[in-house]
N, C-alpha and C positions, 0 to 999 in steps of 0.2 A: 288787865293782865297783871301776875303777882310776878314778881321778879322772884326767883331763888339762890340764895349766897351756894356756893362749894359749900358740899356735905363733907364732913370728917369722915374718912374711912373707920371701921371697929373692926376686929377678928372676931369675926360671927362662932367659928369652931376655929380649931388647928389650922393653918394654914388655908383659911378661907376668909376674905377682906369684902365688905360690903361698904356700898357710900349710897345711902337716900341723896337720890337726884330731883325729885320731885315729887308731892304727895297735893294731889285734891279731892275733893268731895267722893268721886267717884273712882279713882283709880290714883297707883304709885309707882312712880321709875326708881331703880337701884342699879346700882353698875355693882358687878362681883368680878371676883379675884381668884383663882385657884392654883396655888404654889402643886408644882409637880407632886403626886401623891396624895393630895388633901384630899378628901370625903368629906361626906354632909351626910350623917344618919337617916336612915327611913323616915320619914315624919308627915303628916301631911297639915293642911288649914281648912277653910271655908273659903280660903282666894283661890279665883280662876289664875292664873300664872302662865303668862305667855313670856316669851323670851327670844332675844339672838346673840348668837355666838361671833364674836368676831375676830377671835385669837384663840387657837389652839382647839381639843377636843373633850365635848365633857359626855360622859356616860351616864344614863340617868337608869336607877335602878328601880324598878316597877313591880308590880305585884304577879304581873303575867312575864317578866324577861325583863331585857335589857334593849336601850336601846341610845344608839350615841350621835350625838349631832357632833357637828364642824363647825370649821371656821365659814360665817359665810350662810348658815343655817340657821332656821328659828325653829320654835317647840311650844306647843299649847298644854298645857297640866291643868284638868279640871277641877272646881274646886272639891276636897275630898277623897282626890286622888294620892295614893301613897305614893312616894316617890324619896328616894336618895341619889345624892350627885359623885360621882370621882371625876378624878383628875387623873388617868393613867399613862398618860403620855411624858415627856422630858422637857415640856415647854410650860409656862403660862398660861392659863386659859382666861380671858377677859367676856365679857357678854355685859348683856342691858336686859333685866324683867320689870315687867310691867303687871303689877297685880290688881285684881278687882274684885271685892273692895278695896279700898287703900292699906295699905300694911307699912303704917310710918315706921314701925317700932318691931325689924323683924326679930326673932325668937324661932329658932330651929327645932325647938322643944315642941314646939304648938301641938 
């Protein structure tokens, strides 16, 4: 077993905070952050990106609509899949994704 130190949070975009929680061979954890208002641009990757929400509500903006998890809810994003996130609510929104392949080094641009 690797032991892993606390990851430094970085503001990924405006008011969006990412911390690498764990990266292996195969897969990577990040906890994110979305101050009231923040967005994440349309973007996509080659990572499959599953996730859970566990504070607040995040909107994920898709190619066919929209559609928004909760506190409490998870979300599978294929990889390839176009997607952008809000933050439209008056609270925080906190969650944990897991991506596969590993994505140590995320980039919103991708």
């Amino acid at each position: 077993m690797e032991r892993v130190p606390l990851a430094e949070t970085t503001e990924a975009v405006e008011d969006v905070f990412l911390a690498q929680l764990a990266a292996g061979e195969e897969m990577s954890v990040q906890h994110f952050e979305f101050e009231p208002g923040a967005a994440v641009p349309s973007h996509d990757h080659h990572h499959e990106q599953t996730g859970f929400v566990y504070e607040g509500e995040l909107t994920f903006l898709l190619e066919d609509g929209e559609e928004t998890v909760s506190a409490g809810e998870s979300y599978v994003l294929a990889g390839g899949e176009v997607h952008g996130a809000e933050n439209r609510g008056e609270e925080v929104v906190r969650g944990v994704d897991v991506f596969s392949p590993p994505r140590p080094n995320p980039d919103w641009a991708e």
